[in-house]
N, C-alpha and C positions, 0 to 999 in steps of 0.2 A: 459603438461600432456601426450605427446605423449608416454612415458614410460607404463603408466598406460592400454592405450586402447591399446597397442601392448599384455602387457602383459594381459589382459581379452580378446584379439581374441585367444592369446595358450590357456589361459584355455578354453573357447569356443571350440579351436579343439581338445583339449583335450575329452573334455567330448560328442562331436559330436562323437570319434572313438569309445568312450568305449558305450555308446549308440549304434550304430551299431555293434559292439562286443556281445551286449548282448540279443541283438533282439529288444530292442526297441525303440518307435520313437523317434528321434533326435529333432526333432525341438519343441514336448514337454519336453521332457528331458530338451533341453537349458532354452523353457519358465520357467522349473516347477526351475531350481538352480537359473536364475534371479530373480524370486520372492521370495525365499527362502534367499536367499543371496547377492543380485545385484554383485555375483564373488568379493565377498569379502572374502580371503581365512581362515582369521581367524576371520570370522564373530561369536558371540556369548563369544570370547573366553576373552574377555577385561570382563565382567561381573561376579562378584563374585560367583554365584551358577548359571550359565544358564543350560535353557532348553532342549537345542538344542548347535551344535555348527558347524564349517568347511563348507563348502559350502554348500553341501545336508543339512545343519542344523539336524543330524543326535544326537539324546539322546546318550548318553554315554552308560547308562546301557545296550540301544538294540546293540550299536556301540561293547560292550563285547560280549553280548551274539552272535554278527554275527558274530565277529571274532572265538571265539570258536567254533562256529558251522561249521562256510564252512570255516575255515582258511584262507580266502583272502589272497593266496600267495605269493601276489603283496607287503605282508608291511612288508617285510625284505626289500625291496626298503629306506623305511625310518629307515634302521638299528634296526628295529624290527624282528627279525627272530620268529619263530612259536616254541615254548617250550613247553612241555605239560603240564597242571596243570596252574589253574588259579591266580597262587602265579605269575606267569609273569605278568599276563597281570595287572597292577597295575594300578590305576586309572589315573595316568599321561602320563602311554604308553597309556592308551586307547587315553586320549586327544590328546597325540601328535600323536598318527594315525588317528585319525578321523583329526585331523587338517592338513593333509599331503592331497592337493589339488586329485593327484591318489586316495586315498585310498578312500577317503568321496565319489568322483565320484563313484567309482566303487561299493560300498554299496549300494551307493542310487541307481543306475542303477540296482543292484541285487534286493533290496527288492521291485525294483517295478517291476519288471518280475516277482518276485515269488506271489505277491497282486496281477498281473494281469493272472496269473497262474491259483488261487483259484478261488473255485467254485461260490464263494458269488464277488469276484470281476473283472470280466469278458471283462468290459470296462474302458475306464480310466477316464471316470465322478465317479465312485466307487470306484477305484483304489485308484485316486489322493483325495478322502474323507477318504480312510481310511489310506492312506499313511499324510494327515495332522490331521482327528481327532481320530484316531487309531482304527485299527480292527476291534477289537472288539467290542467298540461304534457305529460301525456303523452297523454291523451286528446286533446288539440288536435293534438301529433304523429300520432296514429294517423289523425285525419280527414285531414288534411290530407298526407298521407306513408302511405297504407295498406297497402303493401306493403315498402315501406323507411325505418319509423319510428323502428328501431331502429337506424340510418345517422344520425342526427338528434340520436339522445343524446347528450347532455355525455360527455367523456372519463371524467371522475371517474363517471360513472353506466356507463355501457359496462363498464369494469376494475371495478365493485363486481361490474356480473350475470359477470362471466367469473369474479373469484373466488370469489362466491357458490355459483354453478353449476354450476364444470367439478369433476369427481367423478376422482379421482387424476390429476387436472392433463390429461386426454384427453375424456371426454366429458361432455357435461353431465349434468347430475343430474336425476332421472325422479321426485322424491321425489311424494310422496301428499300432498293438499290437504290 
């Protein structure tokens, strides 16, 4: 298996550069695609209708909409070039860019600078709840539950921010935006 852990330390520095590329912390960054994915590059993608897919475990539909939006320039890498009009980006280009190890990184690293950007998620206990139970669910928790919103979250979202967060299994982690 020495093939396999050589190849999850490139991805590892992979996604350490693009993480410092895009301002934010590296060493959540790695935790949050471990837990997400344990660097498995086509994780999600063996399943008939998934959720989620490629390492950042990134939805397809937002994986469209972010492409259209900031054109990730980086996925004509994967002989995907930027076309105008959403007749390109077909549902199996999207797959096979989000499944392209660059591409998923570099997503999830953007949409979490931009969740860590907003005004409602400022730190990465908020960040990393709205980046697994989405946005918007969580901003409506927070109005609605403002001081015990986080009593509110899904199990599955709670046990990601504990894994994410707690820094040698005792405190949370203090990392830098």
């Amino acid at each position: 298996m020495p093939e396999l852990a050589v190849a999850i330390q490139m991805l590892q520095a992979m996604a350490v550069d693009i993480a410092l590329a895009e301002g934010i912390d590296e060493v959540l960054f790695l935790r949050l695609i471990t837990q997400e994915s344990s660097w498995i590059v086509d994780a999600g993608a063996d399943v008939a209708f998934p959720a989620c897919i490629g390492l950042a475990q990134l939805n397809e539909k937002y994986g469209r909409w972010f492409i259209g939006m900031h054109g990730v320039g980086l996925v004509d890498k994967a002989e995907l070039a930027l076309v105008p009009g959403d007749e390109y980006w077909t549902e199996e280009r999207v797959r096979d860019a989000l499944l392209d190890p660059e591409v998923s990184l570099t997503i999830g690293a953007r949409e979490l600078k931009r969740l860590l950007a907003h005004r409602w998620f400022r730190d990465w206990q908020t960040t990393l709840a709205a980046w697994n139970y989405g946005a918007g669910n969580v901003r409506k928790l927070m109005v609605e539950y403002p001081d015990k919103w986080m009593a509110h979250l899904p199990a599955e979202t709670q046990w990601m921010l504990a894994t994410v967060l707690l820094k040698d299994g005792v405190e949370e982690y203090g990392g830098r935006r």
